[in-house]
SEVEX-101396 format. One record per residue: x, z negated, y of N, C-alpha, C, CB in turn. Coordinates in steps of 0.2 Angstrom, whole numbers, padded with zeros to 4 digits, always signed. Glycine has a CB too. Layout:
BEGIN
XZYXZYXZYXZY
...
This chain:
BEGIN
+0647+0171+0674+0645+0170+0667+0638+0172+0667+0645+0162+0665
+0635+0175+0661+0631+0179+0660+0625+0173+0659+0633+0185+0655
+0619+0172+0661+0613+0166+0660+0611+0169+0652+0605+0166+0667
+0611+0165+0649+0607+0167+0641+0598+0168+0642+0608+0160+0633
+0598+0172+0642+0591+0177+0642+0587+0171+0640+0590+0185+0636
+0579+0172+0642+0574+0166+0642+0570+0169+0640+0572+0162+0648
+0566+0166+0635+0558+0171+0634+0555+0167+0635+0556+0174+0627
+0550+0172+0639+0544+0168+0642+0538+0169+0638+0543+0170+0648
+0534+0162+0636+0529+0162+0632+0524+0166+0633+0528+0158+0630
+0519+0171+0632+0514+0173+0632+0508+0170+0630+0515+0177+0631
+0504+0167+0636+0502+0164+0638+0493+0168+0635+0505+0162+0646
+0490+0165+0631+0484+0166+0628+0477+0165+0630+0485+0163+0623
+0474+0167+0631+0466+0166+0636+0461+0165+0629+0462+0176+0643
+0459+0160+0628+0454+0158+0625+0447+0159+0628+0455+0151+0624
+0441+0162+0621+0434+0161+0625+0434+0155+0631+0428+0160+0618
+0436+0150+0628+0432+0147+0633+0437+0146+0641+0429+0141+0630
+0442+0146+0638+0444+0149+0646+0444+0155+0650+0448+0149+0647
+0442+0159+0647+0439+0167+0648+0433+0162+0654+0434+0175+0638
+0428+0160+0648+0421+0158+0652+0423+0155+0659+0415+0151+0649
+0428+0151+0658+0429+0144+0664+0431+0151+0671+0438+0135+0661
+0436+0156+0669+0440+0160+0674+0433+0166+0679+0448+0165+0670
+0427+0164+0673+0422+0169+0673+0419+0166+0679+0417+0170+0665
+0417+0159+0678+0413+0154+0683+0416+0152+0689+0412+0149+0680
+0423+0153+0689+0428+0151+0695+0428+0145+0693+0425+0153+0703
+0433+0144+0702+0434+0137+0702+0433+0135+0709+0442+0136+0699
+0430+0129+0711+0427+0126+0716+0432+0125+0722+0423+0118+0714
+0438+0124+0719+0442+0121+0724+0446+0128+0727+0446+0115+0722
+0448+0129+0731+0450+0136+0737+0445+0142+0737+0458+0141+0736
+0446+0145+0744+0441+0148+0746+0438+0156+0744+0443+0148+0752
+0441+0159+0738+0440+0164+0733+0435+0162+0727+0446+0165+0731
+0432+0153+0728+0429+0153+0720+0421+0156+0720+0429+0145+0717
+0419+0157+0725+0413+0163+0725+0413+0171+0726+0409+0162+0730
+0410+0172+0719+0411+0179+0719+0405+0184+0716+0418+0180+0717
+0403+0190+0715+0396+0193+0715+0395+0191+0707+0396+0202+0717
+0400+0189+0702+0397+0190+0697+0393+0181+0698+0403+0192+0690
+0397+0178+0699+0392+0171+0699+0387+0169+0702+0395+0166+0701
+0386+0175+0708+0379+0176+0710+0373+0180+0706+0380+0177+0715
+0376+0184+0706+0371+0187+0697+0368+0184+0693+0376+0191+0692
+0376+0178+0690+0374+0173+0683+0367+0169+0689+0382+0166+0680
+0368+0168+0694+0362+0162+0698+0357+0164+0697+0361+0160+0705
+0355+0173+0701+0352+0176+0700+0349+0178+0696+0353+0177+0701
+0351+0179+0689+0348+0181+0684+0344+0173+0679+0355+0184+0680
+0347+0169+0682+0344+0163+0679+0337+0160+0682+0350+0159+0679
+0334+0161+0688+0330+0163+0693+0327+0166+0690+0331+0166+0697
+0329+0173+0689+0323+0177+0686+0321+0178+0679+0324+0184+0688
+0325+0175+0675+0322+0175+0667+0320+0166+0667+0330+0178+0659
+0317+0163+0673+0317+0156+0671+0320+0152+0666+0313+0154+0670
+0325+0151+0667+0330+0148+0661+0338+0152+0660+0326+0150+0654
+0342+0146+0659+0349+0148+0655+0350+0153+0650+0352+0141+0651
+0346+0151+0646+0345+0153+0637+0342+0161+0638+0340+0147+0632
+0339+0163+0643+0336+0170+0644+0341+0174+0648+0329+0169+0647
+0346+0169+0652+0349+0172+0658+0356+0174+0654+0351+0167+0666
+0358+0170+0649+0363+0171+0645+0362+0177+0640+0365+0164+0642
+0357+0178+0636+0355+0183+0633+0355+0190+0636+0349+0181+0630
+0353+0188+0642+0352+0196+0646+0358+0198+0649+0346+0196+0651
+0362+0193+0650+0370+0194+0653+0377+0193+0647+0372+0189+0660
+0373+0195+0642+0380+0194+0637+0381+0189+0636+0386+0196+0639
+0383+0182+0639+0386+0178+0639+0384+0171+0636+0388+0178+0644
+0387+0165+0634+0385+0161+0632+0380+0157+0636+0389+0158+0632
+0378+0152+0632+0374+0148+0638+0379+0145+0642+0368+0142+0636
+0384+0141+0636+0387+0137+0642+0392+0137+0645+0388+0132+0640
+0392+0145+0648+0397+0149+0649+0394+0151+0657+0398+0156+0643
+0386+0152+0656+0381+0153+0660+0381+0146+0665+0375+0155+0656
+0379+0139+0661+0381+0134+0663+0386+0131+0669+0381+0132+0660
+0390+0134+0666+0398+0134+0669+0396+0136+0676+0403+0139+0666
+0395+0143+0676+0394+0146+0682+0389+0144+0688+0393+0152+0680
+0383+0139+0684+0379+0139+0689+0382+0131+0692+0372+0140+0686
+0387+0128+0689+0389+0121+0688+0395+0121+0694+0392+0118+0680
+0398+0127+0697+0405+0130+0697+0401+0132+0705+0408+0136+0690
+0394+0136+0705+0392+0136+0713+0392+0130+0716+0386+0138+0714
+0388+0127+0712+0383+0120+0714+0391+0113+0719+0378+0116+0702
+0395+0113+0716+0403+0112+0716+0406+0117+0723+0406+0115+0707
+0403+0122+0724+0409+0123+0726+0405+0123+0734+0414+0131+0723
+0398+0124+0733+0393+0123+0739+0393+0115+0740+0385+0127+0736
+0393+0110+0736+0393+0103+0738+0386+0103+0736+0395+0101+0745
+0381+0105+0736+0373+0104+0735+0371+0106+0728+0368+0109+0741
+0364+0104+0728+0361+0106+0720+0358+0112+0721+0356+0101+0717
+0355+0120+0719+0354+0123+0719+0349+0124+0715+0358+0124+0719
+0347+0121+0708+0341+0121+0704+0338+0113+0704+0343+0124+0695
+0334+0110+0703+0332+0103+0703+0331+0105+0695+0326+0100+0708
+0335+0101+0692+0334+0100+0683+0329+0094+0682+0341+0099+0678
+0327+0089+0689+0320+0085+0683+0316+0088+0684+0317+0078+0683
+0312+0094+0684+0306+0099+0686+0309+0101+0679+0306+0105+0693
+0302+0103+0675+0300+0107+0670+0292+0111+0671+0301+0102+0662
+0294+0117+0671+0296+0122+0673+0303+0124+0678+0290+0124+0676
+0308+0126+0677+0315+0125+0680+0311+0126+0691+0323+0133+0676
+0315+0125+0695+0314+0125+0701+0318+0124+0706+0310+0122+0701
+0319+0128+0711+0324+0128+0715+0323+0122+0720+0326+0133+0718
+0327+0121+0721+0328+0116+0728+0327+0120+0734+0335+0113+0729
+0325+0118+0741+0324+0122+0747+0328+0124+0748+0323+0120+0752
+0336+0120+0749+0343+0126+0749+0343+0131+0744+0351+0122+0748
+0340+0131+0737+0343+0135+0732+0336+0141+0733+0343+0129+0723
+0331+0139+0738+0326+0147+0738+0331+0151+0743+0316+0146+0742
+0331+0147+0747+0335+0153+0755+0342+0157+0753+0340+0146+0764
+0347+0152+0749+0352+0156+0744+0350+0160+0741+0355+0153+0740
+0344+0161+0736+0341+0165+0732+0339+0172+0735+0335+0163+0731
+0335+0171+0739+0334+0175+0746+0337+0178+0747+0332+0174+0752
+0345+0176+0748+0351+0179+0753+0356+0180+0749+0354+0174+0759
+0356+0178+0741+0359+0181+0735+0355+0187+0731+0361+0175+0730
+0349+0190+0732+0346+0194+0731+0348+0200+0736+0341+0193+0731
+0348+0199+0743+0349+0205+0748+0359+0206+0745+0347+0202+0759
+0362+0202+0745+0369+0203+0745+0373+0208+0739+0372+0196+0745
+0365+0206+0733+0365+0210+0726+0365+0216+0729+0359+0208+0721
+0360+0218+0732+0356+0225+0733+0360+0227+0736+0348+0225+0736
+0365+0225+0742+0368+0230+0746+0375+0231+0743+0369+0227+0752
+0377+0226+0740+0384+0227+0735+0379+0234+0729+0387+0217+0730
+0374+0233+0726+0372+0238+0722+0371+0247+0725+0365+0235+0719
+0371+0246+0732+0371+0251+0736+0378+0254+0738+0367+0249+0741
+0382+0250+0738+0389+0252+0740+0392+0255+0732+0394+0244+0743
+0390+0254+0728+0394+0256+0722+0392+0261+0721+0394+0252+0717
+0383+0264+0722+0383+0268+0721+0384+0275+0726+0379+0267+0719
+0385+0273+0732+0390+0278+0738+0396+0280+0735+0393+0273+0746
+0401+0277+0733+0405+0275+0730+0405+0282+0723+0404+0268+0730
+0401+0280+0719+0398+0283+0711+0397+0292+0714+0387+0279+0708
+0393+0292+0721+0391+0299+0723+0396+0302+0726+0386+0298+0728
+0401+0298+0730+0406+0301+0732+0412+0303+0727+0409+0299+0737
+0412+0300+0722+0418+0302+0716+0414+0307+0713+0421+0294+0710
+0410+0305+0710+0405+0309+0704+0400+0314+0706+0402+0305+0700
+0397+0315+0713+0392+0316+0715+0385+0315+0710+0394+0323+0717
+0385+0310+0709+0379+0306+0706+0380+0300+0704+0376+0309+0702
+0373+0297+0703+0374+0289+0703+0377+0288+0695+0365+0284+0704
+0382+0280+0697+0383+0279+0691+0378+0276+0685+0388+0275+0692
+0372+0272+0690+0366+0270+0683+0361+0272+0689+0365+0260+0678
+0354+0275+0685+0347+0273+0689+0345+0271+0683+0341+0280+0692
+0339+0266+0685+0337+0261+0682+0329+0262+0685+0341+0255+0684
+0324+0264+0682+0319+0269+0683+0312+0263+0678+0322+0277+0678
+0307+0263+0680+0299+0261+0678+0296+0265+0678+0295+0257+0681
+0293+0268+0673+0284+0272+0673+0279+0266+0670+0284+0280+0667
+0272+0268+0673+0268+0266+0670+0266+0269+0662+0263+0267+0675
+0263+0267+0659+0263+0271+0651+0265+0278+0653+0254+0271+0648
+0257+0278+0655+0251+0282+0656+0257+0291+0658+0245+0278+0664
+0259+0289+0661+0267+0292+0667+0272+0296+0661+0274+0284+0672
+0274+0288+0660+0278+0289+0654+0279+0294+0649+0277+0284+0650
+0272+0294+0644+0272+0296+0639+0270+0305+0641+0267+0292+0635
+0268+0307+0646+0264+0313+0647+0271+0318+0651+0256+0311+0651
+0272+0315+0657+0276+0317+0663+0282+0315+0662+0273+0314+0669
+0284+0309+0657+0293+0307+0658+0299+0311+0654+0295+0299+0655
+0296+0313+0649+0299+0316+0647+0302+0323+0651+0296+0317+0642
+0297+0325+0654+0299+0333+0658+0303+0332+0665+0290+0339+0661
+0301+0326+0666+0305+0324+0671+0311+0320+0671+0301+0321+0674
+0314+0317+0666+0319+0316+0666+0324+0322+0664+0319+0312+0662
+0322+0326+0659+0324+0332+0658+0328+0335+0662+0320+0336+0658
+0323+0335+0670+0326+0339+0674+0331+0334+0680+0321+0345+0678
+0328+0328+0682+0333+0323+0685+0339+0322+0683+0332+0317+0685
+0339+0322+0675+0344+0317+0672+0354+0320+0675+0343+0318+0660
+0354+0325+0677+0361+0327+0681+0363+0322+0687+0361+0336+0685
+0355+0318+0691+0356+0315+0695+0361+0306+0695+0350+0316+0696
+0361+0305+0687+0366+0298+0687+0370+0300+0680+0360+0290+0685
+0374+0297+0679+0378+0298+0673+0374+0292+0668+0387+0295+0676
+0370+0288+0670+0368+0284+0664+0359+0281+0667+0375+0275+0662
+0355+0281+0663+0348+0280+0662+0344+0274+0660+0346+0283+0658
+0343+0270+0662+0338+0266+0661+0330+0265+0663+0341+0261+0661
+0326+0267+0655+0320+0269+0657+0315+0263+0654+0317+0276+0655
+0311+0259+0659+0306+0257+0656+0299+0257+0657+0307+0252+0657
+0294+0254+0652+0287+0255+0655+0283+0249+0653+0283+0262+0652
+0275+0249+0654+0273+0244+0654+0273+0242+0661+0275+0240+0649
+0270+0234+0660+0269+0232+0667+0272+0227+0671+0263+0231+0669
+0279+0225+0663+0285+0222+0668+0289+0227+0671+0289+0217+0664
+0289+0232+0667+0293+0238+0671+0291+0242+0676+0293+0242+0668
+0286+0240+0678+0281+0243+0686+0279+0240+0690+0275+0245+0686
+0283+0234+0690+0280+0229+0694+0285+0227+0702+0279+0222+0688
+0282+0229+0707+0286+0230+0714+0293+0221+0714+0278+0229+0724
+0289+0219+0712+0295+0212+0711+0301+0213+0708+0292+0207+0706
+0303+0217+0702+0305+0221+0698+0311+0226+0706+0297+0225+0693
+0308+0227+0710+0314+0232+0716+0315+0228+0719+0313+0238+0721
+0309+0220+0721+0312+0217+0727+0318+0212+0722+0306+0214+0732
+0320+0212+0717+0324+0206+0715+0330+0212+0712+0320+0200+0709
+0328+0218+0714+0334+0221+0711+0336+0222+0704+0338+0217+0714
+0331+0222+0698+0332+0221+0691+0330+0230+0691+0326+0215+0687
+0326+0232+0697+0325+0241+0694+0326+0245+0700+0315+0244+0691
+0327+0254+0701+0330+0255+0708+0322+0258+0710+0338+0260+0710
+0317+0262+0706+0313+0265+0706+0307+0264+0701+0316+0270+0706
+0300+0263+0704+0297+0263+0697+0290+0270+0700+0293+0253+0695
+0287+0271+0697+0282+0276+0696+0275+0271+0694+0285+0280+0688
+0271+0268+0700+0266+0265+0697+0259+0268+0700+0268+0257+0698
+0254+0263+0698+0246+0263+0702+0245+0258+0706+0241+0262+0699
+0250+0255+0705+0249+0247+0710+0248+0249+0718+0258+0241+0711
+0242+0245+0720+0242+0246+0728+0247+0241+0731+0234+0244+0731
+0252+0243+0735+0259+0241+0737+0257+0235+0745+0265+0251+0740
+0251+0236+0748+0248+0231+0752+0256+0235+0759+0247+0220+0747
+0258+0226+0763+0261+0229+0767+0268+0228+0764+0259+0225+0774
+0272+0234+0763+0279+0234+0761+0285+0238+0765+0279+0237+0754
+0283+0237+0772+0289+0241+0776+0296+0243+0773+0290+0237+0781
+0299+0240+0770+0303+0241+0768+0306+0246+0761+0305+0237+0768
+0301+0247+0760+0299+0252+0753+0297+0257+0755+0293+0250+0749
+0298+0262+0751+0295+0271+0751+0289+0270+0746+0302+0278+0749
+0285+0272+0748+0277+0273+0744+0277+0282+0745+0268+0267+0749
+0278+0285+0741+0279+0294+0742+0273+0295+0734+0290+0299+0740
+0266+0297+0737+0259+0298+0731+0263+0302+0728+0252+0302+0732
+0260+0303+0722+0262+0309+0718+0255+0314+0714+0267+0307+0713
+0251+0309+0712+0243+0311+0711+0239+0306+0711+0242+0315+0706
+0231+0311+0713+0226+0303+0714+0221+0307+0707+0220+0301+0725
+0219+0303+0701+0217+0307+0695+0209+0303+0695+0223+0304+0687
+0204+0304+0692+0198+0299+0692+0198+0294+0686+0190+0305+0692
+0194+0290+0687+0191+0286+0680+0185+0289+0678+0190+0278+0681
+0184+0290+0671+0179+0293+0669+0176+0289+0661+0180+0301+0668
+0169+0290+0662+0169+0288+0654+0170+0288+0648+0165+0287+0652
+0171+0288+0643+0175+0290+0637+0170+0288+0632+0184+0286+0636
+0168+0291+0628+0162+0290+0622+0162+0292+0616+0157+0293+0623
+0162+0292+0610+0161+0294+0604+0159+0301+0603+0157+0289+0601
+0162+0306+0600+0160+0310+0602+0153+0312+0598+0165+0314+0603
+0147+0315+0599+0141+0314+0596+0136+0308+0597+0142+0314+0590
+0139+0302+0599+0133+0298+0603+0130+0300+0607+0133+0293+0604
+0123+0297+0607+0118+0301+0611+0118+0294+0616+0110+0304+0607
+0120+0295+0622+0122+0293+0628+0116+0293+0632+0128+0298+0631
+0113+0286+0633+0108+0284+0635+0107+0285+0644+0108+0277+0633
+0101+0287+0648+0101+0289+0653+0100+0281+0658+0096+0294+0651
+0102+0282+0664+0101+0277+0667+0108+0272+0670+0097+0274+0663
+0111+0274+0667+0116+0271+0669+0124+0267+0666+0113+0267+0672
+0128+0263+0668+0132+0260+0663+0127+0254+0658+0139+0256+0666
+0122+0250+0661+0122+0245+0660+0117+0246+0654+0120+0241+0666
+0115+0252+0655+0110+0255+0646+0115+0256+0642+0105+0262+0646
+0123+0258+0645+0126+0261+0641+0129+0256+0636+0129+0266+0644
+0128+0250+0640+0132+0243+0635+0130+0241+0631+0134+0236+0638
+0123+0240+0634+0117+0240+0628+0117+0244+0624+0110+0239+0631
+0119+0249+0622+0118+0254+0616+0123+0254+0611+0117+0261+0619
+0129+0251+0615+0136+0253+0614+0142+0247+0615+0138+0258+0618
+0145+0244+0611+0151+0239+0614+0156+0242+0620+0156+0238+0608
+0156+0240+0624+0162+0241+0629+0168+0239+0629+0161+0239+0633
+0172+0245+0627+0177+0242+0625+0183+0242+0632+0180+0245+0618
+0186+0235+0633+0189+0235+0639+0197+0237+0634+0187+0225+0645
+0198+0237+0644+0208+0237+0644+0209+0229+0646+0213+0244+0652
+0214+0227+0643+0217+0218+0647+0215+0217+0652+0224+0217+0648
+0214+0211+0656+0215+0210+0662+0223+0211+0666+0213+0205+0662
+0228+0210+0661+0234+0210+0663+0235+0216+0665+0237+0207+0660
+0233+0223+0665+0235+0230+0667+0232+0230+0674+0232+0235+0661
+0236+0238+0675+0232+0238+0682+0224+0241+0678+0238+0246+0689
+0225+0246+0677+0218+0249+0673+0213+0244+0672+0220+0251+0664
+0214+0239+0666+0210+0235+0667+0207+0230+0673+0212+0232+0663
+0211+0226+0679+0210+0226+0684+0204+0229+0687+0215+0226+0685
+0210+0236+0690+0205+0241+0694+0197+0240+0689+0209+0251+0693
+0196+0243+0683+0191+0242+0678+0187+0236+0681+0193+0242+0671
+0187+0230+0680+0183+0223+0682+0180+0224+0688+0188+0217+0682
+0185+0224+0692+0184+0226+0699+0178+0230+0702+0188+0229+0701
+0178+0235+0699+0175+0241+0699+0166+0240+0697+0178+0245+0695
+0165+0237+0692+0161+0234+0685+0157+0230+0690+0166+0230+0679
+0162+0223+0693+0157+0217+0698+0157+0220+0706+0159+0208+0698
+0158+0226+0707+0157+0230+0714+0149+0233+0712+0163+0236+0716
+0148+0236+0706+0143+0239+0703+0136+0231+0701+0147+0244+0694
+0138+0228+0700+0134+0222+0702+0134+0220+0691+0124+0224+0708
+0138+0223+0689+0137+0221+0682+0142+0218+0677+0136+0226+0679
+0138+0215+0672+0142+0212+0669+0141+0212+0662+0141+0206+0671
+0146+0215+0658+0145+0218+0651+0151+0212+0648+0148+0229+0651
+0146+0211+0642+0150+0208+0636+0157+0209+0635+0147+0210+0630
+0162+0205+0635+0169+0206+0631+0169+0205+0627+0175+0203+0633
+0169+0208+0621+0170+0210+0616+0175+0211+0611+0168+0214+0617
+0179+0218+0617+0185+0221+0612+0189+0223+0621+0182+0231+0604
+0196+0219+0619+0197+0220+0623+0206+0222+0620+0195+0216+0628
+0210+0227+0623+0216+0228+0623+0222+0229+0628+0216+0232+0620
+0228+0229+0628+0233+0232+0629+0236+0237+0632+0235+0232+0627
+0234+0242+0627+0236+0248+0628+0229+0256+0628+0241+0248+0621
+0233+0260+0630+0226+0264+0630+0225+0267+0623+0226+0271+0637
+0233+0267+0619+0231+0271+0612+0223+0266+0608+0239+0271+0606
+0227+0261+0609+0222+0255+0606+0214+0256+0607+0224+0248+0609
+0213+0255+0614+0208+0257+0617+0204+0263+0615+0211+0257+0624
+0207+0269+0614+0204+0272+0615+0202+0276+0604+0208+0275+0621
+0208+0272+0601+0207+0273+0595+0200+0269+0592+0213+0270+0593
+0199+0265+0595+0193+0263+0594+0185+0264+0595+0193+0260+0596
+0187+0268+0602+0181+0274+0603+0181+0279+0601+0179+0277+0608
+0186+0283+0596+0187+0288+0592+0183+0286+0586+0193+0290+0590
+0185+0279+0584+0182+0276+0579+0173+0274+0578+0187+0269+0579
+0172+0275+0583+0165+0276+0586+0161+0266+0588+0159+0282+0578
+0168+0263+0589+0165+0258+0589+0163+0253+0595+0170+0255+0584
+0164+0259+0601+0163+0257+0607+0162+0264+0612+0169+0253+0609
+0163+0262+0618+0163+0266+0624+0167+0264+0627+0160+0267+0628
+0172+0267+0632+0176+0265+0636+0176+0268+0643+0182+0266+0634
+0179+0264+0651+0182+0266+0655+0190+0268+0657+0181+0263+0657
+0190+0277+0655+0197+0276+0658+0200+0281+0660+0200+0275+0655
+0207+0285+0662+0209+0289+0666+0211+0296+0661+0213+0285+0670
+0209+0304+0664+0214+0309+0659+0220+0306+0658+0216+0316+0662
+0223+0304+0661+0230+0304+0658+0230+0299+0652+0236+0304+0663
+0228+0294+0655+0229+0289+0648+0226+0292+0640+0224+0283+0650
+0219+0297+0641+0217+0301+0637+0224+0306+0633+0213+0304+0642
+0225+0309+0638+0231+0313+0635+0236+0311+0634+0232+0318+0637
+0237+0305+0636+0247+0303+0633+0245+0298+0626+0253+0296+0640
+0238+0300+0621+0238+0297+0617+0237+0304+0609+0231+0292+0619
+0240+0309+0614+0240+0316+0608+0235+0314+0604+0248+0318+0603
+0229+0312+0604+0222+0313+0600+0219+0318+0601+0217+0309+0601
+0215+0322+0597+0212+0328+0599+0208+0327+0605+0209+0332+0593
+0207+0330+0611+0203+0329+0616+0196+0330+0616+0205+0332+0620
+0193+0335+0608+0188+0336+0608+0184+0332+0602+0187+0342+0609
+0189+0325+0603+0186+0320+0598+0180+0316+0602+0193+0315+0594
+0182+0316+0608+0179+0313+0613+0172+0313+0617+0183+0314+0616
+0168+0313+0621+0163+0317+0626+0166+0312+0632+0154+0317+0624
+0166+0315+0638+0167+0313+0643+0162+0315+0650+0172+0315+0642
+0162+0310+0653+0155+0309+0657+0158+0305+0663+0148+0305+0651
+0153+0307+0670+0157+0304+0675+0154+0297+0676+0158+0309+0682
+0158+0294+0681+0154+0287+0683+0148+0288+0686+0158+0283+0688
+0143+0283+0687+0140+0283+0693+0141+0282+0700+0136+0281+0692
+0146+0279+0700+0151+0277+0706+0157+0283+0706+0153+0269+0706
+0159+0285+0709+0168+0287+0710+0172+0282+0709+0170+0290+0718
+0177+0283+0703+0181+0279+0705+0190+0284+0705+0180+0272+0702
+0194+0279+0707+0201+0286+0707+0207+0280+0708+0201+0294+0715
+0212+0281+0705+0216+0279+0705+0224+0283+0707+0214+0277+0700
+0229+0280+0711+0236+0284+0712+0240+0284+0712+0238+0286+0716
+0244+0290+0708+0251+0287+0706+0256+0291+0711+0253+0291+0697
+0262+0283+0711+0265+0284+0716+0272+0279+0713+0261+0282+0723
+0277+0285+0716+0284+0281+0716+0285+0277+0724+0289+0287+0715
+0291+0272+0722+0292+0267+0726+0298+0265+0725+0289+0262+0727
+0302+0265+0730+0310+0262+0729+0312+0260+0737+0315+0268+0725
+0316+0257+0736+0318+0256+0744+0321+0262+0750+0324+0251+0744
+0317+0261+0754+0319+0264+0760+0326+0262+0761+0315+0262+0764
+0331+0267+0759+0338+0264+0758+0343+0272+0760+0339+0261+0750
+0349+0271+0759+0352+0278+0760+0353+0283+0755+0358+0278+0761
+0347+0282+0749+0346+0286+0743+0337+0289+0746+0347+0280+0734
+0336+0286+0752+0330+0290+0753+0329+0299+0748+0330+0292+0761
+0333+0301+0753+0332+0309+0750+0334+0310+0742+0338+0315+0755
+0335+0304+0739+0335+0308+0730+0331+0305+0728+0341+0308+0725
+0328+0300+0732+0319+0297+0728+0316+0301+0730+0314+0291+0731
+0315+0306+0736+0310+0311+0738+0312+0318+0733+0312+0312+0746
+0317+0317+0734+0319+0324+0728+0315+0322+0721+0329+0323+0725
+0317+0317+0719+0314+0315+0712+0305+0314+0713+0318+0306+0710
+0304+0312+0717+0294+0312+0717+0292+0321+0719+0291+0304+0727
+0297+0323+0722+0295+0332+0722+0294+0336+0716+0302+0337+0726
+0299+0333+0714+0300+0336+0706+0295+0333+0701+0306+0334+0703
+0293+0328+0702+0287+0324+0699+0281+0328+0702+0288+0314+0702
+0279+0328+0706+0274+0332+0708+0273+0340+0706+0276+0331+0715
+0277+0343+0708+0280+0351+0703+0275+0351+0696+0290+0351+0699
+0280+0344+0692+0276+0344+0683+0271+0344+0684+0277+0337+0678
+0269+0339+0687+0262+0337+0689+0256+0343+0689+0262+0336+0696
+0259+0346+0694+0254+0351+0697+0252+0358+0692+0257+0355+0704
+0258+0359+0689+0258+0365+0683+0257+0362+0676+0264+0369+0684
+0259+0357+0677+0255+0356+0668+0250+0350+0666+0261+0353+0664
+0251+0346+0671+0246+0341+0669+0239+0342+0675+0249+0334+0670
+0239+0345+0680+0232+0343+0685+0227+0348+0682+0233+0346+0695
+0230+0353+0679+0225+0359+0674+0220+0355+0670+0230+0365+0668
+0225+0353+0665+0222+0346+0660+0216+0342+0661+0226+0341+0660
+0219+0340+0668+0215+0333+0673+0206+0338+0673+0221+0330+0684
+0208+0343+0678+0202+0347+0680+0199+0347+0673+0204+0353+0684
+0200+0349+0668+0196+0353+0662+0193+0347+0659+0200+0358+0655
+0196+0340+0660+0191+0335+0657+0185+0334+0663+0196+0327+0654
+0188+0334+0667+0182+0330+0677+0182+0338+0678+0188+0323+0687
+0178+0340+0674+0176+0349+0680+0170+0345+0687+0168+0359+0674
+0167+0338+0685+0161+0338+0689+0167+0334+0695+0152+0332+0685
+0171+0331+0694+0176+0330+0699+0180+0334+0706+0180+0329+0696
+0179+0330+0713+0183+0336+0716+0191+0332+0718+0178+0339+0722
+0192+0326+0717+0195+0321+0719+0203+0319+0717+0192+0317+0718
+0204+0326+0712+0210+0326+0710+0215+0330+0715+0209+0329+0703
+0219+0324+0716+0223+0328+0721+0232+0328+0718+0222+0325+0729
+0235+0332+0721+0242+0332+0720+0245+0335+0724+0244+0333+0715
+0249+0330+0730+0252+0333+0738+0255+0338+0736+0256+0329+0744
């Protein structure tokens, strides 16, 4: 006798059982897996649920899940939630630690993987400083861009910041940051440019030094939060001086819009100069009484993509040399310090 045919229901995945299958499940030995270390990690680095959920797509309490669903399946707590500012627990730094390196090497394998199917990466994930950005990135992506199938560029100085490769949010940045001891990193220069003074053009530029020149003229600073500015301060109480804050900015367009505007003087670098397409001879330019110089350098991990960072900073260097170091020289002719390996 023939059985009479059974239909089987099709079984429907609700959002929120999508989330719950997203976060695993605590009990048997498959419920850790790279996306729930991601969600951990991500929540780490945007301090907070509500920033880690925005930046991963997902819910918060979807995100919650996932970090509710480690914490469960490890037996321990992982974040201490009566701390405001959020804060790990001592187990939840060394997991951090050891769910960062496991990111980065799983992110390495995929792109072995990307190179051998596609002979190039499936994402680079790239920082320039502005200054980089706006002058040099354009010509240089141009010619990299065969190197990945997809691009992500950023700038500024959450985008340049070495923290930024050691947590695995960028693979390569382009910065001025002095890198201190980072064995594990590739630091490859690409050019060392000067700081020079930047003046209204037609004021009559007092003899003697900066400290007459403040006195004649507002000084207009870059942030502290930049490297620019930094380096600048630095520089400023190495010279034993101390000039009024006044006008201080952000950016160099800003900065320097205002010494066009004739409403100051500045400290700053050609290229910042020129990635602001203002006429150049709106300006007068005049050297420090001290040397100072600043160096742009890529950095990414010393990893099995060595040789296409080196590729990439060669090529960087190329631009460099033939379209921008000309530039650099014609503003600093009293300069000899411009270099580009």
């Amino acid at each position: 006798m023939r059985k009479p045919a059974t239909k089987t229901a099709e079984k429907k995945t609700t959002p929120k059982a999508a989330a719950q299958a997203d976060a695993g499940q605590a009990n048997g030995r498959s419920w850790l897996n790279l996306r729930l270390i991601e969600v951990f990690v991500t929540v780490v680095q945007e301090d907070g649920m509500t920033h880690a959920a925005h930046r991963l797509g997902m819910t918060q309490s979807a995100v919650s899940q996932a970090i509710g669903a480690i914490e469960s399946g490890l037996g321990t707590q992982l974040i201490d939630r009566s701390k405001r500012p959020m804060q790990l627990t001592l187990f939840g730094s060394t997991f951090y630690e050891r769910a960062i390196e496991l990111l980065r090497r799983s992110r390495e394998l995929e792109q072995l993987v990307g190179l051998q199917q596609n002979a190039q990466l499936p994402q680079l994930r790239m920082g320039m400083v502005d200054s980089f950005a706006s002058t040099v990135g354009p010509v240089l992506l141009r010619e990299i861009a065969p190197m990945a199938s997809r691009w992500s560029v950023t700038s500024g100085v959450s985008g340049t910041d070495v923290r930024g490769l050691v947590e695995q949010r960028i693979d390569l940045i382009v910065t001025s940051d002095d890198l201190g001891d980072a064995p594990r990193l590739m630091d490859l220069p690409l050019m060392q440019e000067p700081f020079f003074i930047v003046a209204p053009k037609g004021f009559s530029v007092p003899g003697g030094g900066l400290e007459e020149l403040g006195r004649a003229l507002p000084f207009i600073r870059y942030s502290a939060g930049t490297f620019v500015g930094r380096k600048i301060d630095l520089y400023l109480r190495q010279q034993g001086l101390s000039l009024p804050r006044e006008y201080e900015f952000d950016t160099s367009d800003a900065v320097l819009a205002m010494v066009n505007a004739g409403l100051g003087w500045t400290i700053s670098t050609p290229l910042c100069v020129l990635k602001t397409r203002l006429l150049l001879q709106e300006y007068q330019y005049l050297p420090l009484p001290a040397s100072l110089h600043r160096t742009l350098r890529l950095v990414a991990h010393n990893d099995e993509h060595s040789a296409l960072w080196e590729r990439i900073s060669a090529t960087a260097r190329t631009i460099l040399k033939h379209q921008w170091v000309p530039q650099i020289k014609s503003l600093t002719p009293w300069d000899k310090g411009v270099e580009n390996p």
